[in-house]
C-alpha positions in Angstrom: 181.5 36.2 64.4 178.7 36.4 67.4 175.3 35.9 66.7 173.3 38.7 67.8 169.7 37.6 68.8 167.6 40.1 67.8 164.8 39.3 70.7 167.7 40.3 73.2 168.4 43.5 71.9 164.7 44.4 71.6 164.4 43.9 74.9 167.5 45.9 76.0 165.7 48.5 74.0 163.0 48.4 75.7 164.9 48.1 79.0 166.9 51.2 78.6 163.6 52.7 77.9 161.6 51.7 80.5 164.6 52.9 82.9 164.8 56.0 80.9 168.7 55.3 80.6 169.2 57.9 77.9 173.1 57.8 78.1 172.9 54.2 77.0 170.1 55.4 74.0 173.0 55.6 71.7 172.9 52.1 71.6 169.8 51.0 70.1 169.3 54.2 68.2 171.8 55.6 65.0 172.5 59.0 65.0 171.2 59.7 61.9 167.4 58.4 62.9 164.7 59.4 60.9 160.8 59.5 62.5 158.2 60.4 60.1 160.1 60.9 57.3 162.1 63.6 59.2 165.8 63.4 59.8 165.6 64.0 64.1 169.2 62.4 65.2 170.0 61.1 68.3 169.1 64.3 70.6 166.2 64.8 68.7 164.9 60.9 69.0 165.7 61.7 73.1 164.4 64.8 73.5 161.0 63.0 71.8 161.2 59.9 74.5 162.1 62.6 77.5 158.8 64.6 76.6 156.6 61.6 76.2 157.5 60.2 79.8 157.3 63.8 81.0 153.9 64.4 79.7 152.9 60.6 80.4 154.3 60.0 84.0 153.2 56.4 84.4 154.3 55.6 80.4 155.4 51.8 80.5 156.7 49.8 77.5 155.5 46.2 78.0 156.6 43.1 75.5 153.8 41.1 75.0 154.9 37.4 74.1 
């Protein structure tokens, strides 16, 4: 069995978001995601991340050590 390093794929995550590299969302993210307390899926967690950049055009995620 591999061991998966959990630091790793935060940062993938955070890669994929950064790029915006929504075909590859699927995955970090389950399709049955929840996000304050409400059942939003997949397209719903995207469509969420798609308007943020939109509306935030220089919207960065940074990892601080």
């Amino acid at each position: 069995m591999d061991k998966t390093n959990l630091s790793d794929v935060y940062r993938d995550y955070i890669a994929c978001l950064n790029k915006q590299d929504w075909s590859n969302l699927e995955r970090f993210v389950d399709d049955e995601v929840h996000y304050n307390g409400r059942q939003i899926g997949i397209s719903g967690y995207r469509e969420m991340l798609e308007r943020d950049f939109y509306e935030i055009p220089d919207l960065h995620f940074d990892i601080q050590c």
